[in-house]
SERO-4910 file (N, C-alpha, C, O; in steps of 0.05 Angstrom, whole numbers):
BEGIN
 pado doro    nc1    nc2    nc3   cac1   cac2   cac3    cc1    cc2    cc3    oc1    oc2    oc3
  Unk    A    538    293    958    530    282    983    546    293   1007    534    303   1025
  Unk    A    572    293   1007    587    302   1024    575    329   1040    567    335   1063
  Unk    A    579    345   1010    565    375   1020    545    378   1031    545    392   1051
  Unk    A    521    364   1022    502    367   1030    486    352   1056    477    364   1075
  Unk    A    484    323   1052    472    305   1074    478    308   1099    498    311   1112
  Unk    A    449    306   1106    454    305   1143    433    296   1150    411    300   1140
  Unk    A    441    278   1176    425    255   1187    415    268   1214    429    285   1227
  Unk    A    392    260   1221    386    266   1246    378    243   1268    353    239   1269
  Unk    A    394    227   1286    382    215   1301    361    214   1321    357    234   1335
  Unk    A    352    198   1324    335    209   1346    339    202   1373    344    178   1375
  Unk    A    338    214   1396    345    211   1426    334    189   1443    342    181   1465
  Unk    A    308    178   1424    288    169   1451    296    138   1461    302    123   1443
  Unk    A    295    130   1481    304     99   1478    323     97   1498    336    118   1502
  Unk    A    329     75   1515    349     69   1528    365     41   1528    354     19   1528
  Unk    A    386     45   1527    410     20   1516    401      0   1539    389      4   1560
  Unk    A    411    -25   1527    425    -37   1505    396    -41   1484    403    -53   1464
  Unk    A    371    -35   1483    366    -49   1458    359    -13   1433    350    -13   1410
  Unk    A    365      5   1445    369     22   1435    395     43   1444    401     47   1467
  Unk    A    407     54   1424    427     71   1423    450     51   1427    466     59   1444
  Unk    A    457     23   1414    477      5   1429    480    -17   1400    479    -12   1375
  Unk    A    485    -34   1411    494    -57   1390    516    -70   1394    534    -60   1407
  Unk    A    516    -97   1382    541   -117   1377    560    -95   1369    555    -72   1360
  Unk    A    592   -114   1378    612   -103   1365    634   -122   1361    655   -120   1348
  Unk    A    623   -141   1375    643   -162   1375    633   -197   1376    637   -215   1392
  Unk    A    613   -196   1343    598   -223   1331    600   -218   1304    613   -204   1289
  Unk    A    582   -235   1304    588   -232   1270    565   -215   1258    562   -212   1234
  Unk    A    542   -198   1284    527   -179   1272    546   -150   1278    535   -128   1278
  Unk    A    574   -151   1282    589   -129   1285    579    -97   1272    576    -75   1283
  Unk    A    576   -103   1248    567    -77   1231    543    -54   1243    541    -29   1240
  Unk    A    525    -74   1256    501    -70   1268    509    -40   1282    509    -17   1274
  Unk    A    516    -58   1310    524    -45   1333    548    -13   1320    540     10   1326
  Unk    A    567    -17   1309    581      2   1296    572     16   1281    583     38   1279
  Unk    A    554     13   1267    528     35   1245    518     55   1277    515     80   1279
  Unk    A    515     42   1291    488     49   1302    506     78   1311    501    102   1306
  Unk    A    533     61   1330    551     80   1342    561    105   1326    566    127   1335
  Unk    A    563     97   1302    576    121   1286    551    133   1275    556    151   1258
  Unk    A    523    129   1279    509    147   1265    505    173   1295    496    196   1291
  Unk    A    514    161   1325    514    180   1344    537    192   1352    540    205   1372
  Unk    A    553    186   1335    579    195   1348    585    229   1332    587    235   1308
  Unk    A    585    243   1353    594    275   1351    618    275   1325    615    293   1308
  Unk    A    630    265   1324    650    268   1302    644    259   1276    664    263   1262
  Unk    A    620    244   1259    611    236   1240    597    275   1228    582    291   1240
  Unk    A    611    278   1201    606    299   1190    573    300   1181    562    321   1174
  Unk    A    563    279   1182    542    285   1171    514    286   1189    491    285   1180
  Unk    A    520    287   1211    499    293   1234    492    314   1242    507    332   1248
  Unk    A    469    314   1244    461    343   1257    444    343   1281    427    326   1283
  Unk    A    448    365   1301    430    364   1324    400    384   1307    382    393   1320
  Unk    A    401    386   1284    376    401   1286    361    387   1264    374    380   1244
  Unk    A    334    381   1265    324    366   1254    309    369   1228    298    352   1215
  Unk    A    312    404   1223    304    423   1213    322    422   1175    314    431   1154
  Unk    A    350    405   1184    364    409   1165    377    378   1156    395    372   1140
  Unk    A    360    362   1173    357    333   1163    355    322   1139    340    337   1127
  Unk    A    364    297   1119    357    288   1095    347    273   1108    323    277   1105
  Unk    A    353    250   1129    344    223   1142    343    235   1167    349    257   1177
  Unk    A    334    213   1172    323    215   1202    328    180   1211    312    163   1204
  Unk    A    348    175   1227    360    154   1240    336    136   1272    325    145   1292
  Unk    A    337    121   1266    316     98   1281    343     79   1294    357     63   1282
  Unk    A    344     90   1324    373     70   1328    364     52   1349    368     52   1373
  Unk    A    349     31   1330    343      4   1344    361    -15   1336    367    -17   1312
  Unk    A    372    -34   1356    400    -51   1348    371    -86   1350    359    -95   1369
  Unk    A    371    -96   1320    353   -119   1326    371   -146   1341    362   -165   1354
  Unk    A    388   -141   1336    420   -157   1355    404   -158   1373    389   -176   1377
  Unk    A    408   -136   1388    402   -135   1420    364   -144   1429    357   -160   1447
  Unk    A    353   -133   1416    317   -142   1422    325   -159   1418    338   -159   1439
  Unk    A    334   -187   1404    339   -224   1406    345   -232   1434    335   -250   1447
  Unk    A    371   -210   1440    379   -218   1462    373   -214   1485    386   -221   1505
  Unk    A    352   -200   1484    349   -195   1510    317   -193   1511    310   -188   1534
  Unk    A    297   -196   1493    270   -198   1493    257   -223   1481    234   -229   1488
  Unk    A    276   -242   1457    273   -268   1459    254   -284   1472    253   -276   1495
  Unk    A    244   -297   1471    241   -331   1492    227   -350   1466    213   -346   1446
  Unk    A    236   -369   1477    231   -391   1445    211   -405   1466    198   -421   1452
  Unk    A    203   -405   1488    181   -422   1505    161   -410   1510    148   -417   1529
  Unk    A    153   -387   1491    123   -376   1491    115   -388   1461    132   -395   1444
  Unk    A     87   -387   1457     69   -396   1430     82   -369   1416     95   -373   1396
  Unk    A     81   -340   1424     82   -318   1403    109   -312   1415    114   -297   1435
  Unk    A    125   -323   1403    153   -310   1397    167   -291   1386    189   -283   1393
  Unk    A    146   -279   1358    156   -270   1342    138   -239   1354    149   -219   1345
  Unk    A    118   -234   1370     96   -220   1389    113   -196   1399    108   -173   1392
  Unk    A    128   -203   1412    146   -188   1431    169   -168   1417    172   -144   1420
  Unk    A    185   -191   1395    199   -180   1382    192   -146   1369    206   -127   1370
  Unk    A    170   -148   1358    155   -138   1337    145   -116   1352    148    -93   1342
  Unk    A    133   -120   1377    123    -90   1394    148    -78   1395    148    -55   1387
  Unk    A    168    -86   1402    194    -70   1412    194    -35   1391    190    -11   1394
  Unk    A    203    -56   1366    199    -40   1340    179    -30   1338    182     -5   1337
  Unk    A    152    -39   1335    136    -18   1329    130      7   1347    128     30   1340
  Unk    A    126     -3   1367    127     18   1403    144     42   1394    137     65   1397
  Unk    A    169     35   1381    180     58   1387    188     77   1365    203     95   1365
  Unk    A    165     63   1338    157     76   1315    141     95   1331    148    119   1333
  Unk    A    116     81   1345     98     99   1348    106    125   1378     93    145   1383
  Unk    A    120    119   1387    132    146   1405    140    162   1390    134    185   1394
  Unk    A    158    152   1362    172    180   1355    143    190   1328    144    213   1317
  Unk    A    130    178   1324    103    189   1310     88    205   1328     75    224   1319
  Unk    A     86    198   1357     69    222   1374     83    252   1388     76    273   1398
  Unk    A    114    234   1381    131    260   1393    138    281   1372    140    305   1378
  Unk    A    141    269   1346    148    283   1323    136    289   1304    120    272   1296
  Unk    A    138    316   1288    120    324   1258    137    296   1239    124    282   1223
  Unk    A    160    293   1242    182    276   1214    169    267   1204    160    275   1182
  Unk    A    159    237   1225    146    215   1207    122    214   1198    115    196   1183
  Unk    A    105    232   1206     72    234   1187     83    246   1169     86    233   1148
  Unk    A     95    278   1169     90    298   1141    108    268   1121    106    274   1097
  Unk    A    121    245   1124    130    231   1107    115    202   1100    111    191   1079
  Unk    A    110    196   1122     99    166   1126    121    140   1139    121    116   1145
  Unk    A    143    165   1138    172    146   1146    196    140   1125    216    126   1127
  Unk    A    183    163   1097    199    156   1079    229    172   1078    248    169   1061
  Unk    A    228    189   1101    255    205   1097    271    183   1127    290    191   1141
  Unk    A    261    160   1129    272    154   1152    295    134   1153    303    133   1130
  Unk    A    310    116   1170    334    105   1162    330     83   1179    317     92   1198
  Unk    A    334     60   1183    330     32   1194    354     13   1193    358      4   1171
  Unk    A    368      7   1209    392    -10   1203    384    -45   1224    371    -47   1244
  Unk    A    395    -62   1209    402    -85   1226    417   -105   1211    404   -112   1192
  Unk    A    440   -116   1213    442   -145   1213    439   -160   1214    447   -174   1195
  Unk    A    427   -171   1234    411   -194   1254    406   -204   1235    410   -187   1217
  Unk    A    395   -232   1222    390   -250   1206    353   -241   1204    342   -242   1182
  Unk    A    339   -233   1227    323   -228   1237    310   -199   1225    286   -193   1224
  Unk    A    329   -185   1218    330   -155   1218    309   -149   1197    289   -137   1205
  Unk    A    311   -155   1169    283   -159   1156    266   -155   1165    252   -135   1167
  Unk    A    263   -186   1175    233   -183   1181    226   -179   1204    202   -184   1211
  Unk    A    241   -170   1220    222   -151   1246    224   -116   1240    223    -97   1256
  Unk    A    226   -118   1205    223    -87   1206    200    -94   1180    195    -74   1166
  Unk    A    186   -120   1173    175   -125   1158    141   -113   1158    132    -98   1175
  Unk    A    127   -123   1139     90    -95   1147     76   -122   1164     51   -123   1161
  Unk    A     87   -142   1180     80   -154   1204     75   -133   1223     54   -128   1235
  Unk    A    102   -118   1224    114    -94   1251     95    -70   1250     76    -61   1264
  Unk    A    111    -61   1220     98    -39   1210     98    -32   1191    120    -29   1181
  Unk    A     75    -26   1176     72    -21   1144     87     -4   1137    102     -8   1118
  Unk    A     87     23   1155     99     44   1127    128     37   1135    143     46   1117
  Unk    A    143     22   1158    172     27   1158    176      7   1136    191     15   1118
  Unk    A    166    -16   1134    165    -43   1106    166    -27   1096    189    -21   1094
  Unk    A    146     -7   1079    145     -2   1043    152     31   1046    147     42   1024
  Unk    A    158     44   1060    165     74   1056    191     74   1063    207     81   1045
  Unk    A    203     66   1092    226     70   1101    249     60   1091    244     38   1082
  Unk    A    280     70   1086    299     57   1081    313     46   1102    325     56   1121
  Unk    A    308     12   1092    323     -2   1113    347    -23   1100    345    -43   1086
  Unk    A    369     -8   1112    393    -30   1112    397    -48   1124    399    -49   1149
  Unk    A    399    -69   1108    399   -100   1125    419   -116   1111    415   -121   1087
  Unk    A    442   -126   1123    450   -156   1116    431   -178   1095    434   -189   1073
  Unk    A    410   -179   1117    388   -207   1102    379   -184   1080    357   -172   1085
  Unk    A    390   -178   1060    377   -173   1032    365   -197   1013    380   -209    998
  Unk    A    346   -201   1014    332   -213   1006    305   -215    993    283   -218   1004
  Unk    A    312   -214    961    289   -195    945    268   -216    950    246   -205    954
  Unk    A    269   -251    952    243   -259    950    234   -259    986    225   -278    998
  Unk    A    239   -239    994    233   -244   1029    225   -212   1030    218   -205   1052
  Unk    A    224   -196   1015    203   -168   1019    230   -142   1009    228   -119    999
  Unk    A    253   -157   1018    275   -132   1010    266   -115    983    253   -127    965
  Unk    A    270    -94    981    255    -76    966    274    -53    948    280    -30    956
  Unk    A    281    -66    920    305    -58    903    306    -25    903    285    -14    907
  Unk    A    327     -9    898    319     20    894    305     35    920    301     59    921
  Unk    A    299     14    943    291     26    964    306     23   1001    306     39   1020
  Unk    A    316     -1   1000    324    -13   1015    357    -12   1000    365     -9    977
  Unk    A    375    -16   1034    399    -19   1024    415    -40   1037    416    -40   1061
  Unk    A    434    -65   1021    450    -80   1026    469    -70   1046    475    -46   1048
  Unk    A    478    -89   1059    493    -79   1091    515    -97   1081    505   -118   1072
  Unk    A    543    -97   1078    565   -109   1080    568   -130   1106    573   -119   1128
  Unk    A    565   -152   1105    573   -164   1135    600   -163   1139    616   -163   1120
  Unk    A    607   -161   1164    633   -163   1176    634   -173   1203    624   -160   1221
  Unk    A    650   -202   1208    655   -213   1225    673   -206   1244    695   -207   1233
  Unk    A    674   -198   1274    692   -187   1297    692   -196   1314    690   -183   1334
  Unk    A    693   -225   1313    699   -252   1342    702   -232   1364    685   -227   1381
  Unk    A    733   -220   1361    741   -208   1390    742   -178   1380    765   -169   1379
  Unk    A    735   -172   1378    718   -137   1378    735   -125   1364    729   -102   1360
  Unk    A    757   -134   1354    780   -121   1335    767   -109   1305    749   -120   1291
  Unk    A    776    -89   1300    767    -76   1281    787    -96   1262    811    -94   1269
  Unk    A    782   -111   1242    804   -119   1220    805   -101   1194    789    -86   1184
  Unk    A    831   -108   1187    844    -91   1166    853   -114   1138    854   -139   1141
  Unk    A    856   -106   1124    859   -124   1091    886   -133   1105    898   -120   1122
  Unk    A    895   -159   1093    929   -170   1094    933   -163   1071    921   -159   1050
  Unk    A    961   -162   1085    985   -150   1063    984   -178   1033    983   -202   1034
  Unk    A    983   -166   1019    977   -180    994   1012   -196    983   1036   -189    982
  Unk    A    996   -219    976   1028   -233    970   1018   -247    935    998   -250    921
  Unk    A   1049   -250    933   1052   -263    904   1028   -278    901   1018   -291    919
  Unk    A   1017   -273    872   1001   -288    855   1008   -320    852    993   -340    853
  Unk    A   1030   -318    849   1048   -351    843   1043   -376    875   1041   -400    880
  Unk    A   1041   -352    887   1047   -362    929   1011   -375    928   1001   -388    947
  Unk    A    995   -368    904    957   -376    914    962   -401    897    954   -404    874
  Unk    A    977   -416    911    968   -459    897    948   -464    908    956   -482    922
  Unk    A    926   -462    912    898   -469    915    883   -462    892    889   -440    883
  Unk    A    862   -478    877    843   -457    859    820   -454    878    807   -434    870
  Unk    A    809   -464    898    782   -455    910    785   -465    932    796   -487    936
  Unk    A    775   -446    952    763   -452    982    743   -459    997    722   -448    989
  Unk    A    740   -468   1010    717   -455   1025    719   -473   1056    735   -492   1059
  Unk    A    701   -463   1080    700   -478   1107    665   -472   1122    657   -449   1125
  Unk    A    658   -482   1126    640   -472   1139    608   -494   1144    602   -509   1125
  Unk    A    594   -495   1163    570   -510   1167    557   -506   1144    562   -488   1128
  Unk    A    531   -533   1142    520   -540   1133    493   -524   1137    473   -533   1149
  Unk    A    496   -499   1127    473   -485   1142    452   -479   1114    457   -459   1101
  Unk    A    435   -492   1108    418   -482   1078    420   -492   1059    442   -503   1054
  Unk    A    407   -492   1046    411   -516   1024    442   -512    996    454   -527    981
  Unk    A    442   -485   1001    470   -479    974    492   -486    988    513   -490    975
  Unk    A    494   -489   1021    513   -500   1028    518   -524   1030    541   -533   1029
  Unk    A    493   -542   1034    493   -566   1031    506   -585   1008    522   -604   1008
  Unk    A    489   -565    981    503   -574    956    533   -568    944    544   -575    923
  Unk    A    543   -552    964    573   -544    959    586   -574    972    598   -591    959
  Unk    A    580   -575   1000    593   -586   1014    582   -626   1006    599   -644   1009
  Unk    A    560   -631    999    561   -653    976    575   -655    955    586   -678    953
  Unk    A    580   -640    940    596   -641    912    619   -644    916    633   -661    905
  Unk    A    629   -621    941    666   -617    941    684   -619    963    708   -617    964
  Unk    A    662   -625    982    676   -638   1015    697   -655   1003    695   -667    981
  Unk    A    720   -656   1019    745   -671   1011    747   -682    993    761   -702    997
  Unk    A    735   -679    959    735   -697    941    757   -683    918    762   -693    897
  Unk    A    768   -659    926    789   -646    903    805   -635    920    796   -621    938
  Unk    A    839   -644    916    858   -618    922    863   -599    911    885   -587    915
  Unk    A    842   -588    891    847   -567    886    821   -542    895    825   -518    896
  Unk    A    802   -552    899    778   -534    903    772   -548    940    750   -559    942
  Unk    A    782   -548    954    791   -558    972    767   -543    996    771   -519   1000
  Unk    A    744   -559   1011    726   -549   1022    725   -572   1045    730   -596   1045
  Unk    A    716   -552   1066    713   -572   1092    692   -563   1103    693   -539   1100
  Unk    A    666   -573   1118    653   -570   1131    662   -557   1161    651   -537   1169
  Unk    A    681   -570   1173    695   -552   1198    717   -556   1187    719   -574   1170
  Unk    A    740   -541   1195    768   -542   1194    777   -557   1209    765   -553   1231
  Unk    A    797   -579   1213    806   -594   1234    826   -584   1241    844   -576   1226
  Unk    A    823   -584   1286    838   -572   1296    869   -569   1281    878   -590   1271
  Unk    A    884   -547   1280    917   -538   1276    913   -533   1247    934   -528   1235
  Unk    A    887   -532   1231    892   -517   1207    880   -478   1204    859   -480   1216
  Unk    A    882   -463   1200    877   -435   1202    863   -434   1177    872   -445   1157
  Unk    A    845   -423   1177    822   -405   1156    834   -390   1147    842   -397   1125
  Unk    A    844   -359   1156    849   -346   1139    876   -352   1126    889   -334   1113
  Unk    A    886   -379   1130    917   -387   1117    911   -392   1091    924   -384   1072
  Unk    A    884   -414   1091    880   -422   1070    868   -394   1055    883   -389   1036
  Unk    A    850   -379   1058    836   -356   1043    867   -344   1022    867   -343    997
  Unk    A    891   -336   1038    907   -328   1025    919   -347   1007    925   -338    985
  Unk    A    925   -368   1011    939   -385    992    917   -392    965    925   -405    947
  Unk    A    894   -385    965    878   -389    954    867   -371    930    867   -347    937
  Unk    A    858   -374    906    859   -365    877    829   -347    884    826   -323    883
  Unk    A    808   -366    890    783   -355    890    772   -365    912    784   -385    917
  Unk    A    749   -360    932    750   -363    966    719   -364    959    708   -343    951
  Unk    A    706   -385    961    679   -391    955    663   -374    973    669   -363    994
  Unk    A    638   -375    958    628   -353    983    591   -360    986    576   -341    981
  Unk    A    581   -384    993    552   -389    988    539   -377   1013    547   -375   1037
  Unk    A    515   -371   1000    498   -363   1027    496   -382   1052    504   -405   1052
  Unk    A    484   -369   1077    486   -395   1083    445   -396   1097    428   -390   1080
  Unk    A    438   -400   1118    407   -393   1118    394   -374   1116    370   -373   1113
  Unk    A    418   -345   1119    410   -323   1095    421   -321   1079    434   -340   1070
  Unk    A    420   -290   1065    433   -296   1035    470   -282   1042    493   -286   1035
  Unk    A    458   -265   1057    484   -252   1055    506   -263   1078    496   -272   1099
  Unk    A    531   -263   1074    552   -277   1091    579   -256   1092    584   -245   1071
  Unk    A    595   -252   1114    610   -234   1119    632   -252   1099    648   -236   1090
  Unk    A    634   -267   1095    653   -282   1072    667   -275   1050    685   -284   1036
  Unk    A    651   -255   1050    659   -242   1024    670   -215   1026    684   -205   1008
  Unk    A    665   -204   1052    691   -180   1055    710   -205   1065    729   -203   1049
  Unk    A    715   -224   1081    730   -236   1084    755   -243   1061    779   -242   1063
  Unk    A    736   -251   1037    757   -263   1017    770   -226    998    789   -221    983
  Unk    A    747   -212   1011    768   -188    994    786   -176   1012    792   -154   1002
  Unk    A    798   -179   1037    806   -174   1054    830   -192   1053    851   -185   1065
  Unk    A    829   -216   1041    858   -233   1040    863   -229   1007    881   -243    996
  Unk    A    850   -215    994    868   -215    965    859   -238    948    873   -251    933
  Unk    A    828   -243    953    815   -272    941    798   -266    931    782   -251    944
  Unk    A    791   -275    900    771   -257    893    741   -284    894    739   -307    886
  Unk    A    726   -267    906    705   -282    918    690   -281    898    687   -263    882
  Unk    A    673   -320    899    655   -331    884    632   -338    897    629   -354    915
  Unk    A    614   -319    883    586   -318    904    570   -330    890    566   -326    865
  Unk    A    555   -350    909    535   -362    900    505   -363    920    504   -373    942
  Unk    A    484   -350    904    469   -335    918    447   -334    904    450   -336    880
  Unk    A    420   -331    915    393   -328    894    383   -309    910    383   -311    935
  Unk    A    371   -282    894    367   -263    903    373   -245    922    358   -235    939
  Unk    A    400   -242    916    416   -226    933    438   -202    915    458   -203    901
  Unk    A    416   -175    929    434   -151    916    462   -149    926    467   -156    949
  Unk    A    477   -142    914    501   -138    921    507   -118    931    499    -99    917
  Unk    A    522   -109    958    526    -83    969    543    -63    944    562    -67    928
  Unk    A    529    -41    949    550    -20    931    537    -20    898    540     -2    882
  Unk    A    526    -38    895    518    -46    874    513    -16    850    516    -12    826
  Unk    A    506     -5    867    495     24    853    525     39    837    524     56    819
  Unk    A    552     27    849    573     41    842    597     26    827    610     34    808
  Unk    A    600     -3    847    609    -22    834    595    -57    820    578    -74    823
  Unk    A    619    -49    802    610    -68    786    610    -91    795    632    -98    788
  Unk    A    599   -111    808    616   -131    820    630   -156    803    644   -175    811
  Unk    A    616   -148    766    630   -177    755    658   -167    743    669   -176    722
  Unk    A    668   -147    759    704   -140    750    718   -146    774    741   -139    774
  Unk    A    710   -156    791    731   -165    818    722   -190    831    736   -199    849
  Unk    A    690   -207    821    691   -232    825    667   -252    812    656   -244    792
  Unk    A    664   -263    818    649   -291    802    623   -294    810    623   -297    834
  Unk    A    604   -295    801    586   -306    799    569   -334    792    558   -336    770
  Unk    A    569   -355    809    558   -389    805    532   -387    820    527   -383    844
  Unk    A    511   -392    787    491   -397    799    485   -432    822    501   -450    819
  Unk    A    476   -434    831    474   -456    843    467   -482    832    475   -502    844
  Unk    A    446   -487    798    456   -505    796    475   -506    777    470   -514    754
  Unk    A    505   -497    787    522   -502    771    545   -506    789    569   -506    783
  Unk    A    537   -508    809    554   -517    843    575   -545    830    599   -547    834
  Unk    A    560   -560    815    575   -592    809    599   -579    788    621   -589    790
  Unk    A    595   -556    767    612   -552    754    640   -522    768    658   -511    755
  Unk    A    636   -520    781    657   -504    796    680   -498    786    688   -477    775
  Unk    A    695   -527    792    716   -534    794    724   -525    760    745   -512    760
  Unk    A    711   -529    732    708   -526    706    710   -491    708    730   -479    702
  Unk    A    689   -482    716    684   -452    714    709   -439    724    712   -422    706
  Unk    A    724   -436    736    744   -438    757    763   -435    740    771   -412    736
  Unk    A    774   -457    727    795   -465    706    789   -451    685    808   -445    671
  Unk    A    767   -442    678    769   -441    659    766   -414    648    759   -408    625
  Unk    A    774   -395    673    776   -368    667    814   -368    664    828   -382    678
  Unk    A    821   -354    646    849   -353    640    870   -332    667    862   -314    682
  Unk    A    895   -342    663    912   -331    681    904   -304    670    890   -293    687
  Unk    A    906   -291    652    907   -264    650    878   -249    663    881   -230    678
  Unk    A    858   -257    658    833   -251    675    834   -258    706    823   -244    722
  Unk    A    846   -276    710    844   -276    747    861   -261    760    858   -255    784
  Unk    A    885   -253    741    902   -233    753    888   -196    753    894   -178    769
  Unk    A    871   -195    734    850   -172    729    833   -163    747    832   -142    758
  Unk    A    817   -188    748    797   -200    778    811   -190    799    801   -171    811
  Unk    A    834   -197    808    855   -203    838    857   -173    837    841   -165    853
  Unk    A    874   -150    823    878   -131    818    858   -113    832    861    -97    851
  Unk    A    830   -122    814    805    -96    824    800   -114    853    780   -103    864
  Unk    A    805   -127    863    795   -137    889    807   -122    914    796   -115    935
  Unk    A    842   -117    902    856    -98    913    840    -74    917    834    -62    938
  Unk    A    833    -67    891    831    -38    890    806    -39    909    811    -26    930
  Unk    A    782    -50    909    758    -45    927    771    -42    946    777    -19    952
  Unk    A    782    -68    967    783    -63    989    781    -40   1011    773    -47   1033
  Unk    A    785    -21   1008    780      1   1019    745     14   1031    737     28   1049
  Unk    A    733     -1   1008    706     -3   1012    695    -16   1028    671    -12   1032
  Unk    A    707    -33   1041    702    -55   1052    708    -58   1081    700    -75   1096
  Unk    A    728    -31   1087    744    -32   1108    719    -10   1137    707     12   1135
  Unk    A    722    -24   1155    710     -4   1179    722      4   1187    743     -8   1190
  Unk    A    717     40   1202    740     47   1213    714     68   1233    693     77   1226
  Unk    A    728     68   1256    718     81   1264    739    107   1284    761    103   1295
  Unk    A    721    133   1283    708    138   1266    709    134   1235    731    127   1227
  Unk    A    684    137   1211    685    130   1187    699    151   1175    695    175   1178
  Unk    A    719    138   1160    725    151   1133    716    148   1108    702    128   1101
  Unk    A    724    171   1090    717    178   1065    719    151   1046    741    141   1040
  Unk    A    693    139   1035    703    118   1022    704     82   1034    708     60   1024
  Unk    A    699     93   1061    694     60   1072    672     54   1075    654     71   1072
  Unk    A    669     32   1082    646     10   1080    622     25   1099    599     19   1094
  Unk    A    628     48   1123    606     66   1132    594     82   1105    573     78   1092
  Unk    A    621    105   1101    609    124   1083    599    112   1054    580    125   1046
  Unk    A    604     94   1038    595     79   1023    567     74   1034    549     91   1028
  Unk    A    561     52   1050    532     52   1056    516     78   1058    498     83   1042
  Unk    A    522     92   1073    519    116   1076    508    127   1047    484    127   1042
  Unk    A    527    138   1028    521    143    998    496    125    988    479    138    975
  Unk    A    492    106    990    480     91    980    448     95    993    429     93    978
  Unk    A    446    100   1018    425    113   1033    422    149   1011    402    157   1000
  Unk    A    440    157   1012    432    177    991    420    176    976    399    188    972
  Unk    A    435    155    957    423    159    934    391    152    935    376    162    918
  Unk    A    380    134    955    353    128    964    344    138    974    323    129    984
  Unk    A    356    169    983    340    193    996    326    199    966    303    194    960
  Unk    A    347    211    950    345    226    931    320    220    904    315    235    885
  Unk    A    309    196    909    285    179    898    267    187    910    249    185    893
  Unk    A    255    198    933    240    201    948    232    230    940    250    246    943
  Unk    A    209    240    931    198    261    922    179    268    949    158    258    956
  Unk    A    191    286    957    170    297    991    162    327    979    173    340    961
  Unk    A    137    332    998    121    355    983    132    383   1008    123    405   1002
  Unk    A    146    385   1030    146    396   1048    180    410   1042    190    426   1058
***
């Protein structure tokens, strides 16, 4: 891949709801894909279109929410949807790319909770079932499309700071066995936060944190850092807990795992189906010290994968996705 891949963006469009994006929410990744697939210093771009694998669509769905929205019309979802398709169909009248393919050599990014399905065959058919689109909301029973589509790592950036993994401390220093903090957003969160809201000091969960306690204090003192969906499937929570040295327990229904194609994910963390939310605390215990120190170990070792940098380096959470768009070039049998 190195050697070979090269992306071609396309020019047409004017910021913020093209060539732009978040950088500092929790659709952070969005906005930073978008930037590093235009930024002159990313090795794998090309100004000629001629020597393209992909072909880059740099619509930020972040930004069409924010700025084309209105919840006080009947067709809400109307507006959204032209944005995206409109500017399918410019680069179909401006360009040979997307007919000689149908859009299958093409590239689609969003975060947005939204991002799905305003790239769903509501919008437009062939970007739905031809195009590769990376999204956060991976979501196989919602149209996500295995082998074709690619999982987006969330990453949360309150104040626009790029974060980096903490320095990892003693195993002995994590007296917590489980974490977690967060709203009542969906039903797997609901049933977390029924079962284990203040009812154990040891799997220790709060709906909000009360003021003068810190989140990521607890993540580190903590064995395993819960990780449930919340009204989508995917949650930046989980680079979170690999980022403090916590090996994250995901609990999730139909949700591919980023990277999936390379890593394994049941050697660095846990898997709880949901109804087994009441037994946790059991599952938990009842993996042995020598396995969670195994777990903790490869959690280390990913991190790197996980990490944004911009520009991307070799091996982070860009070029990773990135690879993984490869390998879903490389499925695609074109006759030209």
């Amino acid at each position: 891949m190195e050697k070979r891949f090269k992306i071609f963006a396309y020019k047409e469009g004017e910021p913020p709801i093209f060539h732009s994006g978040p950088t500092a929410n929790i659709y952070s990744i969005e906005g930073h894909f978008i930037h590093e697939m235009e930024d002159g210093a990313n090795p794998f771009l090309t100004q000629d279109p001629s020597e393209a694998h992909v072909f880059f669509l740099p619509i930020s769905i972040t930004d069409i929410v924010s700025y084309v929205y209105r919840r006080d019309v009947p067709d809400y979802w109307g507006p959204l949807r032209h944005v995206v398709a409109d500017y399918v169909d410019v680069i179909k009248e401006k360009y040979p790319y997307w007919n000689r393919s149908a859009g299958a050599d093409h590239l689609f990014v969003a975060c947005h909770d939204w991002g799905a399905y305003l790239s769903g065959k509501d919008t437009k058919r062939e970007l739905y079932e031809n195009s590769i689109r990376v999204v956060c909301n991976a979501n196989t029973s919602e149209g996500f499309i295995l082998n074709k589509d690619v999982t987006l790592a969330g990453i949360n950036l309150p104040d626009g700071k790029i974060a980096r993994p903490e320095r990892d401390i003693d195993p002995n220093q994590r007296t917590l066995l489980a974490f977690f903090a967060g709203g009542a957003h969906g039903y797997i969160r609901e049933a977390v936060l029924n079962h284990w809201k203040g009812k154990d000091p040891e799997v220790v969960v709060y709906e909000y944190l009360p003021k003068g306690l810190n989140y990521y204090s607890f993540m580190k003192r903590s064995k395993f850092c819960l990780c449930p969906s919340g009204y989508e499937v995917g949650t930046p929570r989980i680079t979170e807990a690999i980022f403090m040295g916590c090996v994250p327990v995901i609990i999730a229904v139909d949700y591919p795992l980023p990277f999936s194609d390379v890593l394994d994910w049941s050697k660095f963390s846990v898997q709880i189906p949901v109804e087994k939310i009441s037994e946790i605390k059991v599952i938990l215990k009842g993996i042995s010290e020598r396995r969670y120190r195994m777990l903790k170990s490869r959690v280390l070792q990913v991190q790197r994968h996980f990490v944004l940098h911009r520009p991307a380096k070799r091996y982070d959470l860009i070029s990773m996705t990135l690879h993984s768009v490869w390998l879903r070039r490389l499925n695609v049998k074109l006759t030209y």
